[in-house]
LUMZA-864962 format. One line per 5 residues: number of its first residue (from 0); for each residue x, y, z of N, C-alpha, C. Coordinates in steps of 0.02 Angstrom, whole numbers, plus 50000, padded with zeros to 5 digits. Layout:
N
NUM = X Y Z X Y Z X Y Z  ...
! end
This chain:
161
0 = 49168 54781 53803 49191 54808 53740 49237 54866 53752  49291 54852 53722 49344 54909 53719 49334 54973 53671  49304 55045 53660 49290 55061 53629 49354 55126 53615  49412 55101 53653 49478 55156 53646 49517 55098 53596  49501 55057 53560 49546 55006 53496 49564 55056 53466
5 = 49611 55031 53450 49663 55098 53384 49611 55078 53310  49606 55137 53280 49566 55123 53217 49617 55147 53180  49602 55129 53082 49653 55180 53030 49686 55223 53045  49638 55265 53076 49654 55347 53077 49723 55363 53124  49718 55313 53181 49773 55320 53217 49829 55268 53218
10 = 49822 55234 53174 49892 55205 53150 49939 55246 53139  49994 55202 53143 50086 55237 53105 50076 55216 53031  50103 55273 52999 50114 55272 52913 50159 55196 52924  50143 55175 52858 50170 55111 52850 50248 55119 52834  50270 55152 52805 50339 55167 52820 50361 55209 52861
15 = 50429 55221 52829 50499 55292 52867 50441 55351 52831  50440 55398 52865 50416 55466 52859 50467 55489 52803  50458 55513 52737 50510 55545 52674 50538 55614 52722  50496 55645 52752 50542 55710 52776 50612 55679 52830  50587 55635 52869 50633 55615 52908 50704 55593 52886
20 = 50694 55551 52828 50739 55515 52787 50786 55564 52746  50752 55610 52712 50792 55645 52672 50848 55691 52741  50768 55725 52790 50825 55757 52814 50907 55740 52859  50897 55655 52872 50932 55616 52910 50992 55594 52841  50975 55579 52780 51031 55589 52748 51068 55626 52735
25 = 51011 55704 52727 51082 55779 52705 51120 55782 52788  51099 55752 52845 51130 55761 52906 51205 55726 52901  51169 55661 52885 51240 55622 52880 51312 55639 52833  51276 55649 52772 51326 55690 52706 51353 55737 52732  51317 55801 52782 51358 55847 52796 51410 55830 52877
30 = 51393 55773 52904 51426 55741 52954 51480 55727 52913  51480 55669 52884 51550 55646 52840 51582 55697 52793  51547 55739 52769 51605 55816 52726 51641 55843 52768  51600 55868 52826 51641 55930 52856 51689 55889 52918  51653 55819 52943 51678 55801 52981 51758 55779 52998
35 = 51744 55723 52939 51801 55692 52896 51858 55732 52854  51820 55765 52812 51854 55808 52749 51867 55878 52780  51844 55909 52832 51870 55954 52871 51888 55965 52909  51868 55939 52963 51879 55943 53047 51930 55861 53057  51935 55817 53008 51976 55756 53046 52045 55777 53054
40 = 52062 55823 53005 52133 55859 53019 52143 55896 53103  52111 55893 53139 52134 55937 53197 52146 55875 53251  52111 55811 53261 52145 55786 53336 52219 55740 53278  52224 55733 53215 52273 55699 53174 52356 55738 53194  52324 55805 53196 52372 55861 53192 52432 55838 53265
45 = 52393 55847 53317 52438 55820 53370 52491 55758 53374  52468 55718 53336 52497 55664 53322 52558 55671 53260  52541 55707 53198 52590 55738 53178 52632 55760 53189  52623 55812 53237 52675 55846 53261 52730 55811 53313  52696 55749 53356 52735 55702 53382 52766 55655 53362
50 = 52764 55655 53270 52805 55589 53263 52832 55635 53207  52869 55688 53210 52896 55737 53169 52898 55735 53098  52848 55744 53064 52847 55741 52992 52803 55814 52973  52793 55858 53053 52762 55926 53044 52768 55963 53109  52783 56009 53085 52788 56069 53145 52749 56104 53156
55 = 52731 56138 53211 52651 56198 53200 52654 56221 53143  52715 56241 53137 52697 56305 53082 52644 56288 53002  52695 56231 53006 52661 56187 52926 52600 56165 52951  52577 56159 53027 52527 56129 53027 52470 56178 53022  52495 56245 53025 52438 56314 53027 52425 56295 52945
60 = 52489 56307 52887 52495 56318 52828 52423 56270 52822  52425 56200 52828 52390 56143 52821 52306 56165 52819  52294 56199 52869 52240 56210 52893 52204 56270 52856  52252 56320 52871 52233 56384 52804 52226 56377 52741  52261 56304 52692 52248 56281 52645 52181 56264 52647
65 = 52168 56227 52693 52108 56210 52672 52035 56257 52700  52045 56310 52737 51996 56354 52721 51996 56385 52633  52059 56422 52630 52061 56445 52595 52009 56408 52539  52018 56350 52523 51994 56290 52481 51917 56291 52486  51921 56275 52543 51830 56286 52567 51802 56350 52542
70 = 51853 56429 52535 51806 56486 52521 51800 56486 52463  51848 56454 52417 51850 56423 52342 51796 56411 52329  51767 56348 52374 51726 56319 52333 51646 56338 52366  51666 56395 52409 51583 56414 52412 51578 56484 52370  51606 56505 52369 51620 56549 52314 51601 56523 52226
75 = 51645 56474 52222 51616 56449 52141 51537 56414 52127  51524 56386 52182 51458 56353 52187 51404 56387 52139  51414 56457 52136 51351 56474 52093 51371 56468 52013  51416 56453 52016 51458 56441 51912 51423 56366 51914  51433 56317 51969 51429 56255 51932 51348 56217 51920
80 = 51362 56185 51875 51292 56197 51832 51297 56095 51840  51291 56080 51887 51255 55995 51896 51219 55978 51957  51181 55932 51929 51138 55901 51977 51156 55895 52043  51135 55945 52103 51146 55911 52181 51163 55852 52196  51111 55788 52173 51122 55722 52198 51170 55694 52182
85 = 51208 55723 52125 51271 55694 52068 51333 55717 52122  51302 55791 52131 51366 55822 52169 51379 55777 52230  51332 55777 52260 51323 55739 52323 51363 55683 52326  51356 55638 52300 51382 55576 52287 51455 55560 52255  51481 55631 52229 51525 55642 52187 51591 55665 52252
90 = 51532 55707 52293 51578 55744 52347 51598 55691 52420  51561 55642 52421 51569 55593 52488 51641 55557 52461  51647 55526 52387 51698 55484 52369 51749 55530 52366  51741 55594 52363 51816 55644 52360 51843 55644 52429  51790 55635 52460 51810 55689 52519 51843 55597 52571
95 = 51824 55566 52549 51867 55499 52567 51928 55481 52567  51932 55489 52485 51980 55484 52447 52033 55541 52466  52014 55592 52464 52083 55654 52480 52099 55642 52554  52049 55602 52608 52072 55605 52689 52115 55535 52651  52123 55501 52633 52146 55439 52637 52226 55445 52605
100 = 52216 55480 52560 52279 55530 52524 52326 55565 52573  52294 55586 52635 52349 55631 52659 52406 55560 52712  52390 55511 52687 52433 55450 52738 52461 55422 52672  52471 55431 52620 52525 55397 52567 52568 55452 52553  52580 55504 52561 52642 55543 52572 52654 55578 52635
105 = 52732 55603 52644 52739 55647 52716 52771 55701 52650  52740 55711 52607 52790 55777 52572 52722 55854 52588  52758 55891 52610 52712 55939 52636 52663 56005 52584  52714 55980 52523 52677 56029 52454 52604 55986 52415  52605 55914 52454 52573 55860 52432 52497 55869 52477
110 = 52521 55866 52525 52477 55877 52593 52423 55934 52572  52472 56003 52570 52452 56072 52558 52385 56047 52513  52420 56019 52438 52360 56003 52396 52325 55983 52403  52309 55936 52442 52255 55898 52461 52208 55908 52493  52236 55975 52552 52214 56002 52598 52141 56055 52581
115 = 52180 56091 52518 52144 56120 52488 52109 56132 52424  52103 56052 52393 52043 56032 52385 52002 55975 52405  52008 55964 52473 51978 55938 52527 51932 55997 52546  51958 56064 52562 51913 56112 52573 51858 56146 52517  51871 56147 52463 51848 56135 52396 51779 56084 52386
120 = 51788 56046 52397 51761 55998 52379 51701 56000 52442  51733 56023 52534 51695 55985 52566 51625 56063 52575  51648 56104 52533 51585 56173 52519 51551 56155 52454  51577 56119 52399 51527 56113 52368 51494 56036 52371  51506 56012 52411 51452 55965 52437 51415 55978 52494
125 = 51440 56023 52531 51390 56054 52581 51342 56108 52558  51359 56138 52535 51306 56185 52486 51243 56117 52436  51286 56089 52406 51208 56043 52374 51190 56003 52396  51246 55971 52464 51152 55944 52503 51111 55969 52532  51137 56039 52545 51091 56098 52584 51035 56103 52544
130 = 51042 56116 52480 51024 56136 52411 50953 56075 52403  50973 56001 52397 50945 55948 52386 50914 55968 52437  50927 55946 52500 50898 55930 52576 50831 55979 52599  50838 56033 52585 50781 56079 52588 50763 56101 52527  50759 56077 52471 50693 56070 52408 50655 56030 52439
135 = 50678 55956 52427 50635 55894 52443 50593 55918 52496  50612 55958 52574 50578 55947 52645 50531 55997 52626  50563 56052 52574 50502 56106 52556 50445 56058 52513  50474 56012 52439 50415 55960 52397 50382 55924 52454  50420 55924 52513 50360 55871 52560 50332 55909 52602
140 = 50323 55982 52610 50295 56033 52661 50303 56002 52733  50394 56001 52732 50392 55981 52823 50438 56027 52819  50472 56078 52814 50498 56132 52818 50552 56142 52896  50501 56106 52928 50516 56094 53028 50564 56049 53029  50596 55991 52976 50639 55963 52970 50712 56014 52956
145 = 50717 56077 52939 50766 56081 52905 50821 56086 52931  50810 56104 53016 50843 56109 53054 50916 56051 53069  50875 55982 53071 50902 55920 53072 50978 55926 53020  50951 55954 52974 51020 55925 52920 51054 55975 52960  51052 56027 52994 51108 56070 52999 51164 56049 53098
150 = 51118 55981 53104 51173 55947 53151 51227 55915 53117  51223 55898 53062 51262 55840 53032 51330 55884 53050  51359 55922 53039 51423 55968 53055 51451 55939 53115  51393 55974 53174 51419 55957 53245 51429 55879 53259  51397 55829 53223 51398 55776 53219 51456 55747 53220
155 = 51483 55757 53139 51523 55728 53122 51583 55758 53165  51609 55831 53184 51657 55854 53218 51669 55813 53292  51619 55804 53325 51604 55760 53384 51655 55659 53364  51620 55669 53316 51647 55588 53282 51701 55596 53267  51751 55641 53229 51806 55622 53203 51837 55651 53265
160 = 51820 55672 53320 51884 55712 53387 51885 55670 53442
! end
């Protein structure tokens, strides 16, 4: 008789662990915001500049737009008054949509705009999945997760370079 058999007690939960999940989605969201919608502009940039439709200089302008944009929108974050998950979901299709935008024009006042509310956009979706991502891990007392969402950055920068 085997009396080391796994009983109830030491089974695996029948599913995905909720702390794991949530925190593996605000990871990913903030992988694809900052990754995509912020950081894909820097290995693009080289290539710009080699098929002449930008020079450093415009390519600094480019870049400072979109901080600038980003301090915009962590800055306004405390005025806006909607649902995280709305934002969330609101902010992945922007932040697509404006990288996908900067390849249907070479006009550089076009770019600029885009640039910076690409930066706009990619703080207030990083602020409410921060926002979402650690309520929930706090409603599920795993707190030790919260860490996780805050790879999604290095993640995504790794992915888009």
């Amino acid at each position: 008789m085997n009396n080391l058999a796994p009983t109830g007690s030491f089974a695996a939960p029948a599913g995905p662990h909720p702390a794991r999940q949530a925190a593996l989605a605000c990871m990913i969201v903030l992988a694809v915001v900052l990754g995509v919608g912020r950081f894909a502009f820097t290995p693009l940039l080289p290539l710009m500049l080699h098929g002449g439709g930008l020079d450093i200089r415009h390519g600094g302008w480019l870049a400072s737009c979109n901080y600038a944009g980003y301090f915009a929108g962590a800055v306004s974050c405390a005025a806006l008054r909607v649902e995280a998950a709305r934002m969330v979901r609101v902010g992945l299709v922007l932040t697509v949509l404006l990288t996908l935008a900067m390849g249907l024009t070479s006009h550089f006042w076009i770019w600029a705009s885009v640039r910076f509310v690409a930066g706009v956009v990619s703080a207030w979706t990083f602020v409410f999945a921060s926002q979402w991502g650690l309520r929930r891990l706090a409603e599920l007392g795993s707190h030790e997760w919260g860490g996780v969402i805050y790879t999604g950055p290095g993640v995504g920068i790794v992915a888009t370079g």
